[in-house]
C-alpha positions as CSV (number, residue, x, y, z in Angstrom):
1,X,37.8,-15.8,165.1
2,X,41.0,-16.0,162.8
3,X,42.0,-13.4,160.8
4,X,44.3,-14.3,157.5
5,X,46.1,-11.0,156.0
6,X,46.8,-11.4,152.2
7,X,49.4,-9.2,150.4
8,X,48.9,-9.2,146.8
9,X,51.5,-7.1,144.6
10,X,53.4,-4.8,146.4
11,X,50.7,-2.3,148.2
12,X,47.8,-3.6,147.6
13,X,46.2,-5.5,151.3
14,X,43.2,-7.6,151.8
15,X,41.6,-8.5,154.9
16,X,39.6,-11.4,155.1
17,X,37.7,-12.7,158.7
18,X,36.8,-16.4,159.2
19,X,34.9,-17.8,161.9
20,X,35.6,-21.2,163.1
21,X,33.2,-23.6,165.1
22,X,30.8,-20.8,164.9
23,X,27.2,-22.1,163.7
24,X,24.2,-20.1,162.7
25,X,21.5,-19.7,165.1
26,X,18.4,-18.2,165.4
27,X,17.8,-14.9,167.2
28,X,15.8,-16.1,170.1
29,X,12.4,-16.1,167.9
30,X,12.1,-19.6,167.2
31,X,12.3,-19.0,164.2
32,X,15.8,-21.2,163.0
33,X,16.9,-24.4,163.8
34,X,20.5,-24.0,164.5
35,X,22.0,-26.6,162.3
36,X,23.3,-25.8,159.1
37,X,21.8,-27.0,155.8
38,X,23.5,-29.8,154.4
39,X,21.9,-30.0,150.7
40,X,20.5,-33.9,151.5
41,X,16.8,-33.9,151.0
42,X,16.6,-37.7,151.0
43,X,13.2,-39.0,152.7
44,X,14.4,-40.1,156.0
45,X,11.4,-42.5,156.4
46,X,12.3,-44.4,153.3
47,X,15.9,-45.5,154.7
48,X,14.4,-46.4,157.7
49,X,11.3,-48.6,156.2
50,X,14.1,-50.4,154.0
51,X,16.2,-50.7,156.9
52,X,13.2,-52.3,159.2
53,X,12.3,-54.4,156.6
54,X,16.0,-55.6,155.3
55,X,16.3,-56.3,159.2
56,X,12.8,-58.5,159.3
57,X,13.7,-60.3,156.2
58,X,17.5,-61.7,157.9
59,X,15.5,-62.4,161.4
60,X,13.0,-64.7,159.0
61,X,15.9,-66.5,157.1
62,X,17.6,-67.1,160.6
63,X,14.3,-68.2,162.4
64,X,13.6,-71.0,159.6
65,X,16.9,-72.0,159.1
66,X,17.3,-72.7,163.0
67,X,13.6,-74.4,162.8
68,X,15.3,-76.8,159.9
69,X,18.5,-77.7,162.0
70,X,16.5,-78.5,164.6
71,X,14.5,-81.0,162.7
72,X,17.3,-82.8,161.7
């Protein structure tokens, strides 16, 4: 834990505490996940479909084109 001391004016003192590294976690419960919320809420299955199917589409383009040097 790091503590940062601020002096503002001349007696005025604020304390503020910072944890580093430290990472919520659930209480034993089950009932959190233990990784922070990141604010992305994009469908996960999506980007991998498009992904799969980008990866399909270059494996066709490279099996004919190998099929059409051959025949030459």
């Amino acid at each position: 834990m790091t503590v940062f001391t601020v002096t503002a004016g001349e007696n005025q003192e604020q304390t503020t505490e910072s944890s580093e590294n430290k990472t919520e976690r659930g209480s034993g419960s089950g009932k959190g996940t233990g990784s922070p919320k990141t604010g992305d809420d994009s469908p996960l299955l999506l980007w991998i479909l498009l992904m799969a199917g980008s990866l399909m589409a270059i494996l066709g383009i490279l099996v004919v084109r190998h099929k059409k040097n051959k025949e030459d």
